[in-house]
TORTOR-312711 format. One record per residue (C-alpha): x, z, y. Coordinates in pm, whole numbers, padded with zeros to 5 digits, always signed. Example, Ala and Ser with C-alpha at 12.3 -4.5 7.8 and 13.67 -1.06 7.14 Angstrom:
<rs>
+01230+00780-00450 +01367+00714-00106 
</rs>
This chain:
<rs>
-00125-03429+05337 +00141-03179+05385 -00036-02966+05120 -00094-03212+04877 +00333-03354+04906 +00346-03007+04840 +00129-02938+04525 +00356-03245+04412 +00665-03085+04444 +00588-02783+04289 +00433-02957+04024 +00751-03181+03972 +00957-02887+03971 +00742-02687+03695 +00789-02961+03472 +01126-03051+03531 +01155-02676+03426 +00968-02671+03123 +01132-02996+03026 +01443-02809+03026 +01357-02518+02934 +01220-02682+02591 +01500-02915+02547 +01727-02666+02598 +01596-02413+02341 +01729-02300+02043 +01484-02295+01750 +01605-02002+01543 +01348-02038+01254 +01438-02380+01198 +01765-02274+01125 +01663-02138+00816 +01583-02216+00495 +01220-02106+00388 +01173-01825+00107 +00925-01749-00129 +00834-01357-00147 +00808-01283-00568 +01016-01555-00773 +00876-01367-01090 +00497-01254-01107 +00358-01174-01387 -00031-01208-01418 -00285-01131-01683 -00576-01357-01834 -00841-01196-01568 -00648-01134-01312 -00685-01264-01013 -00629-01578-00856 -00200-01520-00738 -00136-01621-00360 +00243-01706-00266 +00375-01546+00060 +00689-01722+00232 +00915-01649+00487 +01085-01840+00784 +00803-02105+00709 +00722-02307+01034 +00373-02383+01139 +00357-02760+01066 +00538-02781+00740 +00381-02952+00449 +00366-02718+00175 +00286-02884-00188 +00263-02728-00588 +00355-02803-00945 +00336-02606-01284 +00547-02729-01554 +00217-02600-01801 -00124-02642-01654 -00228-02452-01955 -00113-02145-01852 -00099-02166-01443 -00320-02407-01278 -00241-02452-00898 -00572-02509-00681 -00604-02470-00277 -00220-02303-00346 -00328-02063-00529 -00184-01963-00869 -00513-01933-01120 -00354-01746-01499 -00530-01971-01770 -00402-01835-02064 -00141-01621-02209 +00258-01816-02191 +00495-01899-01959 +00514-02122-01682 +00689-02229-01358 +00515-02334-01044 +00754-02546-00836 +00662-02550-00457 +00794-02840-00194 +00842-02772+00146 +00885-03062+00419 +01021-02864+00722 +01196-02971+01039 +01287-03310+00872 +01443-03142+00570 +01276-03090+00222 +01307-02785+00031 +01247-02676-00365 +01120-02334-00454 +01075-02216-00802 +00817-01899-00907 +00861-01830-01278 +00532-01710-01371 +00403-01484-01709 +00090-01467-01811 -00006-01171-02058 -00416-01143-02252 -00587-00873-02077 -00576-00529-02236 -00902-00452-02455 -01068-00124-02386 -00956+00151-02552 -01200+00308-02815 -01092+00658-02869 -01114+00845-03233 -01082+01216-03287 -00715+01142-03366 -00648+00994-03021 -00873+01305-02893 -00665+01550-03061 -00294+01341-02950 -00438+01332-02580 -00543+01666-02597 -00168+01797-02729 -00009+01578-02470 -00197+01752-02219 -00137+02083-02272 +00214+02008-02339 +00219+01898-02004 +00058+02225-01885 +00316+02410-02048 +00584+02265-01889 +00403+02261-01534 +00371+02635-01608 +00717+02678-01673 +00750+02597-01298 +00537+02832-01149 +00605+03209-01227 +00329+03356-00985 +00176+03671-01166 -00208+03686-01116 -00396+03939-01250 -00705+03770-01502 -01017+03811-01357 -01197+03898-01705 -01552+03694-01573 -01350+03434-01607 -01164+03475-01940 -01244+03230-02180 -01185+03245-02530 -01324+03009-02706 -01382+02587-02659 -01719+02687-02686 -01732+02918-02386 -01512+02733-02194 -01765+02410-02201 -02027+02658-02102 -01794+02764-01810 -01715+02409-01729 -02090+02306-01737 -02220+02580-01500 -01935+02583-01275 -01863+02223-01189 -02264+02208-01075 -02166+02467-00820 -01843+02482-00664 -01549+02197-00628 -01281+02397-00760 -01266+02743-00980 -00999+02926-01132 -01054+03009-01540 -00824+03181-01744 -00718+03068-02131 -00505+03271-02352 -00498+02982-02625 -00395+02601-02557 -00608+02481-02842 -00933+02564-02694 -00853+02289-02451 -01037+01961-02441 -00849+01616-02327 -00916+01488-02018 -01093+01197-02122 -01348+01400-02404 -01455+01638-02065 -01511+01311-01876 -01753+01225-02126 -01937+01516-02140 -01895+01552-01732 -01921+01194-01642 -02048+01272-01290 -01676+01387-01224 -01450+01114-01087 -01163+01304-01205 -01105+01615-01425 -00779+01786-01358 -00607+02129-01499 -00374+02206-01215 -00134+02488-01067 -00112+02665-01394 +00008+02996-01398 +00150+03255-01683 +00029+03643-01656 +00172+03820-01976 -00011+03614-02274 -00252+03439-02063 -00270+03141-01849 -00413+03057-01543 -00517+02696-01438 -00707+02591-01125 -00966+02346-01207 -01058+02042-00959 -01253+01808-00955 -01062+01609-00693 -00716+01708-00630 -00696+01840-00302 -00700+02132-00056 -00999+02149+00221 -01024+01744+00183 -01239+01768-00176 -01535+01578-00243 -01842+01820-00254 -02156+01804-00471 -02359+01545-00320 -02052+01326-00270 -01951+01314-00635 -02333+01298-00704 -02303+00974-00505 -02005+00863-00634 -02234+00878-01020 -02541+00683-00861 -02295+00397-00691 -02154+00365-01051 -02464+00362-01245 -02727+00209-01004 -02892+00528-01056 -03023+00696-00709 -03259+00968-00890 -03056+01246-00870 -03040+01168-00475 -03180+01331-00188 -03326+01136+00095 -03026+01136+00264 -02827+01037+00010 -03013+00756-00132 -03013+00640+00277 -02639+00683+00245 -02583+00499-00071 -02781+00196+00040 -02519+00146+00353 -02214+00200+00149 -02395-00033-00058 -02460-00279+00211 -02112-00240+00362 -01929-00304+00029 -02120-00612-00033 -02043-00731+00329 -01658-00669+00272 -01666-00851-00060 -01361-01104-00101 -01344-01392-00334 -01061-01168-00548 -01005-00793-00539 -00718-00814-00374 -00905-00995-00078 -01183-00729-00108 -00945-00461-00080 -00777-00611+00216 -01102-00635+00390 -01191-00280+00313 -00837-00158+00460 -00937-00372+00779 -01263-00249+00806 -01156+00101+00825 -00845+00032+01036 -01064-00101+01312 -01368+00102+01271 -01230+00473+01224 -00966+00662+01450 -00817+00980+01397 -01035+01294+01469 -00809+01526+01629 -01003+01796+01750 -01023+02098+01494 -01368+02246+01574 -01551+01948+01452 -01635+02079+01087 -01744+01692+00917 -01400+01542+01026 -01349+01570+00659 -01639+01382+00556 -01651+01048+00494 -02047+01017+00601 -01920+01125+00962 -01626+00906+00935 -01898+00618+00861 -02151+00760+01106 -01928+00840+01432 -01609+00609+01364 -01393+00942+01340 -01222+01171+01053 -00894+01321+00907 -00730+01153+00600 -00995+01280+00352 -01254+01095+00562 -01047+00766+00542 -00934+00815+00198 -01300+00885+00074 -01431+00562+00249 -01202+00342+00159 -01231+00540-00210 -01627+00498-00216 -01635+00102-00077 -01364+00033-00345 -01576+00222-00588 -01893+00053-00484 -01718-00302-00527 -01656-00238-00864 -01297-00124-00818 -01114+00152-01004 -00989+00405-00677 -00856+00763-00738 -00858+00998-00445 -00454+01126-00492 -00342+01484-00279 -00011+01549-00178 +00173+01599+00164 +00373+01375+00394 +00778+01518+00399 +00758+01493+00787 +00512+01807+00770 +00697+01968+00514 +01019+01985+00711 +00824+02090+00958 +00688+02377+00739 +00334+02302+00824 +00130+02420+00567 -00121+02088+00553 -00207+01842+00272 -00278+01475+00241 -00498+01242+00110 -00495+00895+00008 -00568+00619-00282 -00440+00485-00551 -00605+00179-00669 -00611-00006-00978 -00565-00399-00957 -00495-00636-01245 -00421-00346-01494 -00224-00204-01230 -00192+00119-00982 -00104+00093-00622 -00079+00336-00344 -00289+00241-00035 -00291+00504+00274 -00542+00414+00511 -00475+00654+00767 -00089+00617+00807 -00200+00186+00769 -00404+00315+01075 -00203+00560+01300 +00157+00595+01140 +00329+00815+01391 +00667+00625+01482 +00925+00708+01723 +00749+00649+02000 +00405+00753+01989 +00133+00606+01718 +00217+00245+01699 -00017-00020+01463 +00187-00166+01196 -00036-00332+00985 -00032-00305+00584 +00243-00111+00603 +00091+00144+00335 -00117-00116+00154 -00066-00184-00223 +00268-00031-00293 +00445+00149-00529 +00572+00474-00594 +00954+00408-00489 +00808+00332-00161 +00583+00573-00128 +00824+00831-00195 +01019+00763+00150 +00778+00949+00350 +00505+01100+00089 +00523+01367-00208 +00304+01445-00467 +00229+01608-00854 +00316+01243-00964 +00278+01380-01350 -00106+01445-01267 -00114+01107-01123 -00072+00712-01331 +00238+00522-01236 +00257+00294-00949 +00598+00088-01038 +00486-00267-00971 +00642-00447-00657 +00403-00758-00678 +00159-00702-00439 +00321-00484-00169 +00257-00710+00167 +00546-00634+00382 +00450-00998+00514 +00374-00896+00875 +00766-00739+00883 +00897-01037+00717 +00736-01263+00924 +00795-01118+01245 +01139-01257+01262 +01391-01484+01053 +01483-01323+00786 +01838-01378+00564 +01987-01199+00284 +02292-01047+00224 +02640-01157+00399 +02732-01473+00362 +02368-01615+00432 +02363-01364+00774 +02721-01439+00871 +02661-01845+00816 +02278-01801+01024 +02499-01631+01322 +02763-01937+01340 +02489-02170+01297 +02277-01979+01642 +02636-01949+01793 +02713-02272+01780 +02343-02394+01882 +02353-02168+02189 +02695-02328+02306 +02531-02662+02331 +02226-02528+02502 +02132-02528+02871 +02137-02119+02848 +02350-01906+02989 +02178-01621+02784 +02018-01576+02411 +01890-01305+02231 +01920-01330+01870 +01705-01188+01637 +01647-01130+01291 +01636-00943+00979 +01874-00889+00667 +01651-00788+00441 +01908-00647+00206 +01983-00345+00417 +02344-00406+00370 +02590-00159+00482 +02876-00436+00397 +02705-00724+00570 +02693-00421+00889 +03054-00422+00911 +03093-00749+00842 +02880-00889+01157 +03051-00617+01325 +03381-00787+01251 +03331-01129+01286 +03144-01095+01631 +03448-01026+01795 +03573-01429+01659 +03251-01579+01855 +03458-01615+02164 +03764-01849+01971 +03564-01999+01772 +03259-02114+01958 +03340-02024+02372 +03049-01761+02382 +03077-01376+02391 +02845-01127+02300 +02759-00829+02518 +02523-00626+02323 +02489-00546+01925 +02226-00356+01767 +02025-00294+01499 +01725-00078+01406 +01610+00001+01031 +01282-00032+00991 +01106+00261+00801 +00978+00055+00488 +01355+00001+00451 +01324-00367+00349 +01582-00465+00589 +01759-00428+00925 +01641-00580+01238 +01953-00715+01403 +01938-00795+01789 +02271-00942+01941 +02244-01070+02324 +02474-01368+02357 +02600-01495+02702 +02857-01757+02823 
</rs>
């Protein structure tokens, strides 16, 4: 009896507590007006379906779509579909904590870009544009090597010759050209070489009349793909497996296998589930005796590798879904301050007529302040600007990657509330302040992030925090704020007490 009176008691009190505690509790989020993430997209006429990412959107709201021209968006299970070339706006309603909100996404929709067929002409304009480029890349370099004469080529003739024999046998290979002309473009040697995934003229150097260029066929340092990689790389595109081994043609059928298994409805949901796969299935091989940590068949076979080995699987499953991936070397600034002699490697992918960065590794392990921390999609489908805060590369060797679109910060901006600029961030701290006073708590932490990363809208909460206490009876005790390394905003924490 006496235990069960009390069980009772206990139980009363638990629920008095979480009555209380409920009541009493300030819902930040609600506070705040829901956002939309792009309020201009443009699309083209195959690309794929558009999916709209909010913020300080609470679970429970009724979310709801119209396009002012069906002809040119069409809205189905919210998502945007382009229809055909125009303009439209989608106009989204959002019933949220008894209040209704209007969002507006101004959509364009261009025809998708026909093929280009080249003619000699465009042949002989690529080809000057290139070694225009070399020119001025060798301008930067004033190494003097002395020309191995094997290796002297004189004429476009010889040089193919070179190029023919050579690329069969070793991944990279100096040659040395005292005339421009003899050059090819890029895009005639990927004809006649169409087993390369990429044919670059790199690190040129001038000795006297004569240049020097190191040739790659993947632009990188230890991390290159060898022969029976690129020769697998040919048979994924071409659903040809003759030039295979045994091993390889075992190989190719479970990248085959695994691509079709991670296989979204769009690209942009295949790519996603490519990053995940090798987020989850591949850590960071860390111990320098083991030779194949480069290799993406090890990475596949024992869940371990360097960056190569997770740039080259998430290169050949992107490859193998039909998806335009270049393997792109360059070095992380960390290690360069650090004067550590070591490359990088990582991908840029194509997507709607557009390039992206994706780094699978730092996605995986990005090393933080305090130890290797998981932020997901933190490197996924961004842009150069971006990319640049803690990467460098040869970015003329490389296409452009200057779209925003598709860059998911989503899991930052979701983590907390998010407002932008002053006035919004100064009004969302009165409106907490003022909720907190009529709460049952003699303590709040309040959270959130100013996306702008405002230096004025810094001082300004710095300023008007010292007013909480006249205007609203409550003090503050604590103000902080850390910047968060994609630099999309500060993350504000200020512990407010009575």
């Amino acid at each position: 009896m006496i235990k069960n009176r009390l069980k009772y008691i206990i139980g009363i009190f638990f629920a008095t507590f979480i009555i209380a505690a409920v009541s009493g509790g300030i819902n930040v989020k609600a506070a705040l007006k829901p956002k939309v993430r792009e309020t201009s997209v443009t699309l083209y006429t195959d690309s794929d379906p558009y999916t709209f990412h909010f913020t300080n959107l609470l679970a429970g709201s009724t979310v709801s779509y119209s396009t002012s021209d069906k002809s040119v968006i069409k809205i189905k299970d919210s998502l945007a579909y382009p229809v055909k070339a125009g303009k439209a706006t989608v106009t989204i309603s959002i019933d949220q904590h008894g209040k209704t909100y209007k969002l507006k996404v101004k959509f364009k929709v261009k025809d998708a870009p026909k093929a280009k067929t080249y003619t000699e002409s465009d042949y002989k304009k690529l080809a000057k544009k290139q070694n225009d480029n070399l020119k001025k890349t060798a301008e930067k370099h004033n190494n003097k090597f002395y020309p191995s004469e094997r290796d002297r080529v004189k004429t476009t003739k010889e040089l193919d010759a070179l190029l023919a024999d050579y690329t069969k046998k070793y991944i990279a290979f100096n040659v040395f050209i005292p005339d421009f002309s003899i050059l090819r473009s890029e895009e005639e040697y990927l004809e006649m070489f169409p087993y390369l995934t990429d044919f670059k003229f790199t690190q040129p150097c001038i000795y006297q009349d004569t240049m020097m260029i190191d040739i790659e066929c993947e632009i990188s340092y230890e991390t290159k793909l060898n022969w029976s990689e690129r020769t697998l790389i040919n048979a994924i595109k071409t659903n040809d497996t003759s030039d295979l081994d045994e091993s390889g043609k075992k190989l190719y059928k479970k990248i085959v296998k695994l691509a079709a298994s991670l296989k979204g409805e769009s690209d942009f949901e295949t790519l996603k589930n490519i990053l995940d796969y090798v987020s989850l299935n591949v850590d960071y091989e860390y111990d320098t005796s083991v030779e194949e940590r480069y290799n993406m068949s090890y990475a596949l076979e024992h869940g371990m590798g360097v960056c190569s080995a997770y740039a080259k699987l998430y290169h050949f499953l992107c490859i193998a879904n039909g998806i335009n991936s270049k393997l792109i070397q360059g070095q992380s600034l960390k290690a360069i301050e650090e004067n550590r002699d070591t490359g990088h490697l990582w991908n840029l992918i194509e997507l709607n007529h557009k390039w992206y960065h994706v780094d699978a590794t730092w996605d995986d392990c990005y090393e933080y302040d305090k130890g290797y921390t998981k932020k997901p999609y933190r490197y996924f489908l961004i842009d150069d600007e971006l990319m640049k805060q803690d990467h460098t590369w040869v970015e003329e060797f490389y296409p452009k990657a200057d779209s925003k679109d598709l860059a998911i910060w989503y899991s930052y901006l979701e983590e907390y509330p998010c407002v932008t600029g002053k006035k919004e961030t100064l009004r969302f701290i009165k409106e907490m302040a003022a909720a907190f006073r009529d709460s049952d708590d003699t303590e709040f932490l309040l959270e959130f992030n100013e996306t702008s990363y405002s230096n004025e809208t810094y001082y300004a909460v710095s300023k008007y925090l010292k007013k909480l206490k006249k205007e609203y009876g409550v003090s503050y005790k604590s103000f902080k704020y850390e910047s968060q390394k994609s630099k999309l905003g500060r993350i504000y924490k200020i512990t407010l007490y009575k």
